[in-house]
VMD Tcl script that draws the C-alpha trace (Angstrom):
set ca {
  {-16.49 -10.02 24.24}
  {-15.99 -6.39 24.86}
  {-12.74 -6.50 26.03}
  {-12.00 -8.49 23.08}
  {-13.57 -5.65 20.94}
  {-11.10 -3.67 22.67}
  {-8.13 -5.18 22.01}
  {-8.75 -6.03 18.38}
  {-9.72 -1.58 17.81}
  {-6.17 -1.36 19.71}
  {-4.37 -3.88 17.22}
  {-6.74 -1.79 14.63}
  {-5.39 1.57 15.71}
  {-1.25 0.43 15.97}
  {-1.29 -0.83 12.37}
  {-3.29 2.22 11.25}
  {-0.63 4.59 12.62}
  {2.06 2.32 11.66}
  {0.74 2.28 7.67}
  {0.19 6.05 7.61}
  {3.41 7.14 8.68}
  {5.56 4.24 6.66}
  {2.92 4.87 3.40}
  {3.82 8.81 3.85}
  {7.39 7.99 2.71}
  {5.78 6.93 -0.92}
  {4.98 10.29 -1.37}
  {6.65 12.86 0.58}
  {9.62 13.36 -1.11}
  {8.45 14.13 -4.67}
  {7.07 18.00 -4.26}
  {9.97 18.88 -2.25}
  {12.40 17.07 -4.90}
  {13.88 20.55 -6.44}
  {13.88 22.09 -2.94}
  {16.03 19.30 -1.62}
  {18.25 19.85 -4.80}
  {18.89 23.29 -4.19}
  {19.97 22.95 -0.86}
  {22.03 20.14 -0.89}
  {23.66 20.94 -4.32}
  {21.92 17.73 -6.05}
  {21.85 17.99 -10.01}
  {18.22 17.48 -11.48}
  {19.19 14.72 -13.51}
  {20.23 12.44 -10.33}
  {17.54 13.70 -8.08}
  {14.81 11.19 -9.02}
  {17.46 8.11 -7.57}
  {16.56 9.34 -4.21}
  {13.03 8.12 -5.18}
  {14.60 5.17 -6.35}
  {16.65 4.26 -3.46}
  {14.11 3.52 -1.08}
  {11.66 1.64 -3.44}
  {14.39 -0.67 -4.26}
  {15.53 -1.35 -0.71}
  {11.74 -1.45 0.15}
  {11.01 -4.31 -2.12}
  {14.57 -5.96 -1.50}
  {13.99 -6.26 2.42}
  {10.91 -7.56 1.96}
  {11.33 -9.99 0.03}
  {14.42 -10.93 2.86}
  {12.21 -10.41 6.09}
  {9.22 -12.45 4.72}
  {10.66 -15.97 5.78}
  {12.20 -14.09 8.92}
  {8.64 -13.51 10.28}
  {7.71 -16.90 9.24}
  {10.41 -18.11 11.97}
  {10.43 -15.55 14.43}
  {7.10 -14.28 14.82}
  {5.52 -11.11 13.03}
  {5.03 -9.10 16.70}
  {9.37 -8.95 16.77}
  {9.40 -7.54 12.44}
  {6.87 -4.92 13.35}
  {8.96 -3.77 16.41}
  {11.82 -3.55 14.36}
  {10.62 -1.92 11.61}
  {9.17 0.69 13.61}
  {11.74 1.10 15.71}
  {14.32 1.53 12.73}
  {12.19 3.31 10.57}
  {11.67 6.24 13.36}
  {15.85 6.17 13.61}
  {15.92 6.08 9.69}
  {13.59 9.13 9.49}
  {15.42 10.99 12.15}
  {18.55 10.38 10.45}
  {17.61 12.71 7.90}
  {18.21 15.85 10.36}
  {21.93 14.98 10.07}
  {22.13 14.67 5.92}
  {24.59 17.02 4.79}
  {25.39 15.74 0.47}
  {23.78 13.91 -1.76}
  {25.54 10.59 -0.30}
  {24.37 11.28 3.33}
  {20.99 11.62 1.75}
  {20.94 8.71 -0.25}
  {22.07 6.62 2.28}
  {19.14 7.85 5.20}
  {16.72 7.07 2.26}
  {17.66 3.81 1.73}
  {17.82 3.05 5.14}
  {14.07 3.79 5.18}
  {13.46 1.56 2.50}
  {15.35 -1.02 4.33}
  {12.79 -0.73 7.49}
  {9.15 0.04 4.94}
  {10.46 -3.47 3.58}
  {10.64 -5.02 7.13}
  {7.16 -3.52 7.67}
  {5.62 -3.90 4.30}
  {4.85 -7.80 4.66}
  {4.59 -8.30 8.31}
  {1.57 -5.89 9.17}
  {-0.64 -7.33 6.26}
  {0.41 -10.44 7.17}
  {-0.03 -9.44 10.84}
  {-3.92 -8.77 10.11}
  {-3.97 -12.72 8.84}
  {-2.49 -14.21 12.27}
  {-4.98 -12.30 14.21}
  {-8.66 -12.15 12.90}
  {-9.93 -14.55 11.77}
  {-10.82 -14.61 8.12}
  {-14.65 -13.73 8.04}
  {-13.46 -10.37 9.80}
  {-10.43 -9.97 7.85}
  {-11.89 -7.14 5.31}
  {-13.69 -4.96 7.98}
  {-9.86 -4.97 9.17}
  {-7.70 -4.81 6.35}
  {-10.32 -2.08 4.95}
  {-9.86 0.34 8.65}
  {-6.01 -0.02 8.35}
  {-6.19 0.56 4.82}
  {-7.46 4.37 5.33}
  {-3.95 4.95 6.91}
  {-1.97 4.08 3.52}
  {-4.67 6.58 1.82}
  {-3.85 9.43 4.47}
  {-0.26 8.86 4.59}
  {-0.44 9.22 0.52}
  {-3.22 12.19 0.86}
  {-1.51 13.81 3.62}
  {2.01 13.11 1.92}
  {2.17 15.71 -0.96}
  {0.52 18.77 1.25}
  {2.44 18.24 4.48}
  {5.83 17.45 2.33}
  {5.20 21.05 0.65}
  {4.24 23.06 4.02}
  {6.64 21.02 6.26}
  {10.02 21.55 4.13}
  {9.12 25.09 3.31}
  {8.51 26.13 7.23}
  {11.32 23.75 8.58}
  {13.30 23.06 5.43}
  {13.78 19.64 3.65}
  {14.07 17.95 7.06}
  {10.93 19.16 8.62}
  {8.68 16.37 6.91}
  {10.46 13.36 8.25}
  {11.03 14.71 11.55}
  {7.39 14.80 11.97}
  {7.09 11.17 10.93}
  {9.48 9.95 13.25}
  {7.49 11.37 15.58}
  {4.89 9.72 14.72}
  {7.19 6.50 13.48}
  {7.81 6.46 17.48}
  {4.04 6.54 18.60}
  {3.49 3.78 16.10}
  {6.64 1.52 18.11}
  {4.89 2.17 21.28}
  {1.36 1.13 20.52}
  {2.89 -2.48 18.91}
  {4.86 -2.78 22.10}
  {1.84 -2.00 24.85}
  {-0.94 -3.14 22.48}
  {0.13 -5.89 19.81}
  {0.36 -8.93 21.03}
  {2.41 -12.12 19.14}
  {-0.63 -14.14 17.90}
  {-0.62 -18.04 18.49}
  {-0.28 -18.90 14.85}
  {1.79 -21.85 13.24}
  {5.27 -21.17 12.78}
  {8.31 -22.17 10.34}
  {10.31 -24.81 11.29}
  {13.58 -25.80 10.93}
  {16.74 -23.82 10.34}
  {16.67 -20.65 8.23}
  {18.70 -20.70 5.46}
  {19.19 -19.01 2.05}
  {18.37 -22.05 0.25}
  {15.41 -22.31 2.61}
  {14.00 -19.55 1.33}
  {15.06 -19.63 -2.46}
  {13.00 -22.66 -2.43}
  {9.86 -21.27 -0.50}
  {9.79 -18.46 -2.80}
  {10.22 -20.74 -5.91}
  {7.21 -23.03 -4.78}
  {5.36 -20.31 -4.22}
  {6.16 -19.18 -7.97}
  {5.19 -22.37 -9.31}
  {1.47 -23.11 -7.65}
  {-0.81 -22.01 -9.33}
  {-2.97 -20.11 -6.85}
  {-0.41 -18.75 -5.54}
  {1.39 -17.64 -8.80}
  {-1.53 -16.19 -9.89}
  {-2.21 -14.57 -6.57}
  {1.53 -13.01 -7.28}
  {0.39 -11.78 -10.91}
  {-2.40 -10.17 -9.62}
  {-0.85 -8.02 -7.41}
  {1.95 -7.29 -10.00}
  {-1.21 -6.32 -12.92}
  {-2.66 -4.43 -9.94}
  {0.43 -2.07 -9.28}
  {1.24 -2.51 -13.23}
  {-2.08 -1.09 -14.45}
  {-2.50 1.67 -11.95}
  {0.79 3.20 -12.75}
  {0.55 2.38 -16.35}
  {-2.28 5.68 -15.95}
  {-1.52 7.45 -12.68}
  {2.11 8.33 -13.40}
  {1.13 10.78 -16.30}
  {-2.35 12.25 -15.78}
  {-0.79 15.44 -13.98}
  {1.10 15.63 -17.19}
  {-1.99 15.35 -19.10}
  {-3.98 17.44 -17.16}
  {-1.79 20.34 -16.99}
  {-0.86 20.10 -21.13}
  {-5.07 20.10 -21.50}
  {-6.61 22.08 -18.96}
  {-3.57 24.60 -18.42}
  {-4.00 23.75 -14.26}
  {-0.99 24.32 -11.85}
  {0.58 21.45 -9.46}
  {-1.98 23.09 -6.46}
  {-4.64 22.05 -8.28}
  {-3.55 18.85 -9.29}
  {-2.43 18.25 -5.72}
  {-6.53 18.98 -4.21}
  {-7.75 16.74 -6.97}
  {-5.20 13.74 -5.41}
  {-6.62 15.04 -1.92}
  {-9.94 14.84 -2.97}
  {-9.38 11.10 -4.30}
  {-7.93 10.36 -1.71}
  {-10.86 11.38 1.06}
  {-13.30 9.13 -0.95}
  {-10.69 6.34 -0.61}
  {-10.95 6.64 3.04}
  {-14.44 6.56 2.78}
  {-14.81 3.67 0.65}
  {-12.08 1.03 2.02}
  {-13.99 0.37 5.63}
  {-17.35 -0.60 3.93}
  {-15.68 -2.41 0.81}
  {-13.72 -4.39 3.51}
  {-17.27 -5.08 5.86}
  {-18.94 -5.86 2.40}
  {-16.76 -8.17 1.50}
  {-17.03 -10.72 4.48}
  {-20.74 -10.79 4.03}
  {-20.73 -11.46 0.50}
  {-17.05 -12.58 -0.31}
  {-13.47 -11.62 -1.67}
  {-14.19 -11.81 -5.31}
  {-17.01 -10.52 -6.30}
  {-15.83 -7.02 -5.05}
  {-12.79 -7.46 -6.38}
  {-14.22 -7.93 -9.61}
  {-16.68 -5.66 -9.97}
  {-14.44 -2.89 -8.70}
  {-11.75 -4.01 -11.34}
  {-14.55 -3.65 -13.90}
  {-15.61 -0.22 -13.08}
  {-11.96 1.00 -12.61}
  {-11.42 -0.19 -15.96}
  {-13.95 1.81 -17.25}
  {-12.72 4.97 -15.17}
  {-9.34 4.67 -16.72}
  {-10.90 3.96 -20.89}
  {-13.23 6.57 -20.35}
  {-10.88 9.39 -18.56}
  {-9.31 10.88 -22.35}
  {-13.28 10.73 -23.92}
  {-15.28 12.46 -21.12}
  {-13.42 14.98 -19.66}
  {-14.17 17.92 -21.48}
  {-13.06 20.61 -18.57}
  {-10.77 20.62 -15.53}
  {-13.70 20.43 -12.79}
  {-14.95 17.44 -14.25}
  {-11.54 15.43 -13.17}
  {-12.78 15.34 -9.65}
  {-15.81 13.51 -10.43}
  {-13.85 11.21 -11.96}
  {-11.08 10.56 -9.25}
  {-13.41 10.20 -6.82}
  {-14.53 7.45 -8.43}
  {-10.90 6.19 -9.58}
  {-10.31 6.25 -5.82}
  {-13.04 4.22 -4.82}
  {-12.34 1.74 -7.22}
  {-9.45 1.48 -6.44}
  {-10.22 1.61 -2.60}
  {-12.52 -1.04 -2.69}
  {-10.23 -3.82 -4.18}
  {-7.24 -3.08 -1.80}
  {-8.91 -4.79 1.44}
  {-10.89 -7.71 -0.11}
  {-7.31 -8.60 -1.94}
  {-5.64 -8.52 1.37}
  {-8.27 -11.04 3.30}
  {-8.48 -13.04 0.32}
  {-4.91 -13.99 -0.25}
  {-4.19 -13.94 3.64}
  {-6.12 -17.31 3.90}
  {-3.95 -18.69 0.46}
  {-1.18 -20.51 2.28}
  {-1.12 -21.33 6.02}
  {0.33 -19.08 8.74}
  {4.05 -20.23 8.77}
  {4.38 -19.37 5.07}
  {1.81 -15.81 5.06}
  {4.96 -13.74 5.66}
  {6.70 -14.97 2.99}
  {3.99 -14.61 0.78}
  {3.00 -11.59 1.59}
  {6.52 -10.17 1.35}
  {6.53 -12.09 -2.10}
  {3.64 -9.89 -3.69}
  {4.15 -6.80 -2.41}
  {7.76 -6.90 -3.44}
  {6.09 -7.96 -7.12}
  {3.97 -5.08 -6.81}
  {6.60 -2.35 -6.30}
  {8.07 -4.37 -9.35}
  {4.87 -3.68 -11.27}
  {4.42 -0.01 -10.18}
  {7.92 0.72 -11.27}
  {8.04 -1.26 -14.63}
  {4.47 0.59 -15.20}
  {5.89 3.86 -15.04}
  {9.02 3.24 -17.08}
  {6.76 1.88 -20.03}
  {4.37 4.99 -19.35}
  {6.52 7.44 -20.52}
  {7.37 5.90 -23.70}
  {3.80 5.20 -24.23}
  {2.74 8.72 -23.60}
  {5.38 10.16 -25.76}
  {4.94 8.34 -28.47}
  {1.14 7.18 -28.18}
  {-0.50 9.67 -26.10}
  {-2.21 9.57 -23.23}
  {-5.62 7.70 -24.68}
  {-3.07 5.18 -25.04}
  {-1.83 5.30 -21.06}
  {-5.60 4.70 -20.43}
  {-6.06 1.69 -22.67}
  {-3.30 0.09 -21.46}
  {-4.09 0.31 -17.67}
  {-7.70 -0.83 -18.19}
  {-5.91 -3.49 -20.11}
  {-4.37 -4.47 -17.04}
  {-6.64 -4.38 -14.63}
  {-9.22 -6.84 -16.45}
  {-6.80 -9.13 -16.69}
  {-6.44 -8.70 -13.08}
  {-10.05 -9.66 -12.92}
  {-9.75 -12.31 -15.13}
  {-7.34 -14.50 -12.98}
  {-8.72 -13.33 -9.59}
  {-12.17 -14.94 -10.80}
  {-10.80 -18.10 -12.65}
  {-8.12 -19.08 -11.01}
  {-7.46 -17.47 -7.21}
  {-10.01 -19.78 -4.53}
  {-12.06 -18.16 -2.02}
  {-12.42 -20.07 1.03}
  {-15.77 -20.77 2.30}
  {-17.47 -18.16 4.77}
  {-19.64 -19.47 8.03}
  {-22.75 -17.03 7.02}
  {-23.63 -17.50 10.42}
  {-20.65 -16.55 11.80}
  {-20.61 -13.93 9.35}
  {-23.78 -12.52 10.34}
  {-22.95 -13.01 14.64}
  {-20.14 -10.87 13.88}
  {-21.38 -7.92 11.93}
  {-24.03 -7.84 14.33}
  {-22.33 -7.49 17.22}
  {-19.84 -5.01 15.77}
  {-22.62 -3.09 14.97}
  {-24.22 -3.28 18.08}
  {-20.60 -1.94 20.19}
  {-20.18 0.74 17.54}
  {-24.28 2.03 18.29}
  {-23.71 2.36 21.83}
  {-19.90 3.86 21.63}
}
mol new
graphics top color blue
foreach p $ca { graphics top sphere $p radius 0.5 }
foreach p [lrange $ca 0 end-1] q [lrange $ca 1 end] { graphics top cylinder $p $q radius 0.2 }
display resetview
């Protein structure tokens, strides 16, 4: 049982390292964005495609490598996306134009698509569901420090080392994250596709995955989840800086500050939720995010009070992350979670990206009261179809129960 214990903190640890360096690249690039420009001769007006470049190729490839792990086995997609994101990032020592830079960034893309999928569908091959949220919710503080850690080391990084400072310290760390899959992840014996993969294949997993309904719904969700955050997120610096009068330093410790009671919050949500199930958290932490987001324009009357508030933005948003994962892990059987969990991810970065396109229009022309009504919009409606029409398989309490207990037990005498 204890070496068991052992192994599964070791699986635990890989993915962790492997989502904080690959989440890093989500956010590393934006407060170094005029620096870049400068010293690569980049006009402003075509600097934000580097941005663009690896979101697209990060939702493209995974929506291509989805079925691939179905086939081949998820252990071989996370070596290769490790492996070629560490090249990808190291690539960027040799950019020279905006073309050699472009290219290294969606190269990136390319490989965070190969990984996106696979390691949350990873998580579903190898626990088994009743321990899937204390899981999902530990690996899930990696994407928070990768996206806390992101902005700060980004800044410092480029303007010690210059622009390719950042990214040579996550290949580094890109490389760390290869070597811990290869010593420490093993392939788990789950059901795999059969049959020859084709295009068509695929085409027509993806479309019956479209059309039933938990599983269409599942793919809404995570597209109103995305949607709704970014419908707010994208211009409350704005906001804040046009009110308050604060500078991007300050607005940078309030996203570090958010993102330390993320941490925090994502193991527990996750240990909650396999003792009392998937939805209700994800409910009731879509109901009080909702209420974050309404309330943000009518209560904040000074800058200080904005951390109060993002901490518990954060945590909100914290605690629905790994009780979504475990939920729709257990959706469709093993030879089809890679392609499903390539399929709403991929819908996600759609969301997040048509979110902040209609945000700026909606600020401009509404305000930002208006940003915040429309993301709380979203995320009930999130809530509405995760309670009425996404299924939550039945829990063993006993099992349940054996297992918290003897998790707590190892982590009291470690």
């Amino acid at each position: 049982m204890t070496t068991q214990r052992t192994n599964d903190r070791m699986v635990i640890a890989a993915l962790w390292l492997l989502m904080f360096s690959a989440s890093s690249q989500l956010m590393i690039l934006a407060p170094i964005l005029p620096q870049v420009g400068k010293q690569l001769s980049i006009p402003e007006s075509i600097q934000g495609t580097l941005i663009t470049a690896y979101a697209l190729m990060l939702g493209v490839f995974a929506v291509v490598m989805g079925p691939i792990s179905d086939k081949i086995g998820r252990r071989r997609i996370l070596l290769w996306g490790t492996g070629s994101m560490a090249v990808a990032l190291g690539l960027h020592n040799l950019v020279f134009d905006y073309s050699s830079f472009l290219i290294v960034r969606a190269l990136a893309g390319a490989a965070g698509g190969v990984l996106s999928g696979a390691s949350v569908a990873y998580v579903g091959d190898y626990f088994a569901y009743e321990r899937r949220g204390w899981a999902n919710g530990w690996i899930a503080t990696g994407i928070a420090a990768g996206q806390i850690l992101g902005v700060p080391l980004g800044t410092i990084l480029s303007e010690w080392f210059g622009v390719n400072g950042p990214f040579s310290l996550f290949a580094l760390t890109m490389c760390a994250a290869f070597c811990l899959v290869l010593w420490f992840v093993p392939q788990p014996a789950v059901a795999r596709l059969n049959g020859r993969l084709t295009l068509r294949m695929a085409v027509r997993k993806y479309g019956y995955l479209l059309s039933h309904g938990s599983t269409a719904s599942t793919a809404g969700v995570y597209f109103l989840m995305f949607m709704g955050f970014s419908l707010y997120v994208v211009y409350l610096p704005t906001w804040l800086e046009t009110t308050f009068g604060v500078n991007g330093h300050q607005i940078a410790s309030l996203f570090f500050v958010g993102g330390l009671a993320s941490v925090l919050t994502g193991p527990n949500a996750g240990r909650l939720s396999d003792r009392i199930g998937r939805r209700q958290i994800i409910v009731a932490s879509c109901i009080g995010l909702a209420a974050v987001m309404a309330l943000t324009g009518v209560v904040l009357a000074e800058f200080w009070m904005s951390y109060i508030l993002f901490i518990f933005l954060m945590m909100f948003v914290s605690a629905r992350i790994s009780p979504m994962q475990a939920l729709i892990s257990e959706i469709v059987p093993g030879k089809d979670r890679g392609a499903f969990m390539s399929l709403t991810i991929a819908l996600g970065q759609v969301g997040m990206g048509l979110g902040g396109a209609l945000a700026g229009p909606i600020y401009s022309n509404l305000g930002f009261f208006s940003n915040t009504i429309f993301g709380s919009l979203s995320v009930v409606l999130m809530a509405a179809l995760v309670w009425w029409l996404i299924p939550e398989p039945k829990l063993s309490r006993q099992r349940v129960k054996v297992v918290e207990t003897a998790d707590l037990r190892e982590e009291a005498a470690a």
